[in-house]
N, C-alpha and C positions, 0 to 999 in steps of 0.2 A: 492563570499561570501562563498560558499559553494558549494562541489562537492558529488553527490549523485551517489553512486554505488551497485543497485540491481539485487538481486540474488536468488534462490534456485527453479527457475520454473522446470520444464520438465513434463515426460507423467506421467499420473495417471489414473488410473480406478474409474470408476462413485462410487461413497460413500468414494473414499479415503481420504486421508488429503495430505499435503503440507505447510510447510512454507517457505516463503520467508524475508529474511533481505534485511537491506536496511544501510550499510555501509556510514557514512559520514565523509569528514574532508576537512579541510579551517575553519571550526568551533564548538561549539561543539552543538549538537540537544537541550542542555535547554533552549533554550530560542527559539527554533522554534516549530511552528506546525506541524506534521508529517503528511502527506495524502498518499491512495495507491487508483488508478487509474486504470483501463481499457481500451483497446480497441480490440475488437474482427473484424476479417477481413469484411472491408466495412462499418465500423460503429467508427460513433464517439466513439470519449474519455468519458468515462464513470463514477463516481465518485462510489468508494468503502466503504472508512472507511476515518477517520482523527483524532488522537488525540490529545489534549490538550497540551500546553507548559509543562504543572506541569505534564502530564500523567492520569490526573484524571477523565478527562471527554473526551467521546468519541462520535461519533456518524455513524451507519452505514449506507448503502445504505438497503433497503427494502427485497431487492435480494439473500443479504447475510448476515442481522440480524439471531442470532443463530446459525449460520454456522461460520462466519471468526471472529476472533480475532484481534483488533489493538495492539499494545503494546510498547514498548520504553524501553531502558538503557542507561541510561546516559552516565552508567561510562564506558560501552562500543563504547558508541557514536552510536547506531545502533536502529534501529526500524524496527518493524516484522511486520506480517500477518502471524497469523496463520487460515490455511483454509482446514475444518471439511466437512464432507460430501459432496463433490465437485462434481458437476452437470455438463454435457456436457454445459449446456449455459455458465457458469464459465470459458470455453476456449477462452484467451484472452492475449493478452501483458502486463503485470501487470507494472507498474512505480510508483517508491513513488517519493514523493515529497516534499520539502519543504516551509512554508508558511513565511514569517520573519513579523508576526503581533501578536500582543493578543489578537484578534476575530479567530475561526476555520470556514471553508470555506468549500465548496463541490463544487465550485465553480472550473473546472480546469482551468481557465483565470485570476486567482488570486494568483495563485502559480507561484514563479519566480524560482525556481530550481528544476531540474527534472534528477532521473535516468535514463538511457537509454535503459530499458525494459528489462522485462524476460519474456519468454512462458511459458505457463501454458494451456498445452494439459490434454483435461480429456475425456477419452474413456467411449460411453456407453457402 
């Protein structure tokens, strides 16, 4: 359906920022839910942010409410993460995802396409 290719991790220093995009094609992102995921060494998959088909409603994880940003462009075909003040816990595999439903999920066992990770090292 869709092939999901993300990007823009690497090292950063504790307070930095980062964003990551999330490249798609096979199809185009309006009509999918966008999710950006987790997993830090030893530890399950984690749920971050997810937004909306239309873009308009968002929701994030607890962790990183006020800190990361969800976001989408159509006409780019691309969904981001932008992520503010970056916390050694924040070091993790980040993967977006796509949802092909009109309900939004934080559920990662509900999402059937998946990037295949960036790092996202943050030094204290």
């Amino acid at each position: 359906q869709v092939q999901l290719v993300d990007s823009g991790g690497g090292l950063v220093q504790a307070g930095g920022s980062l964003r990551l995009s999330c490249a798609a094609s096979g199809r185009t992102l309006s009509t999918l839910s966008m999710g950006w995921f987790r997993q830090g060494p030893g530890k399950e998959r984690e749920f971050v942010a997810v937004i909306s088909w239309s873009g308009r409603n968002t929701i994030y994880a607890d962790s990183v409410k006020g800190r990361f940003t969800i976001s989408r462009d159509d006409a780019k075909n691309t969904a981001f993460l932008q992520m503010n003040s970056l916390k050694p816990e924040d070091t993790a595999v980040y993967y977006c995802a796509a949802h092909d439903r009109p309900s939004m999920t934080t559920e990662a066992r509900e999402y059937d396409n998946w990037g295949r990770g960036t790092q996202v090292t943050v030094s204290s």
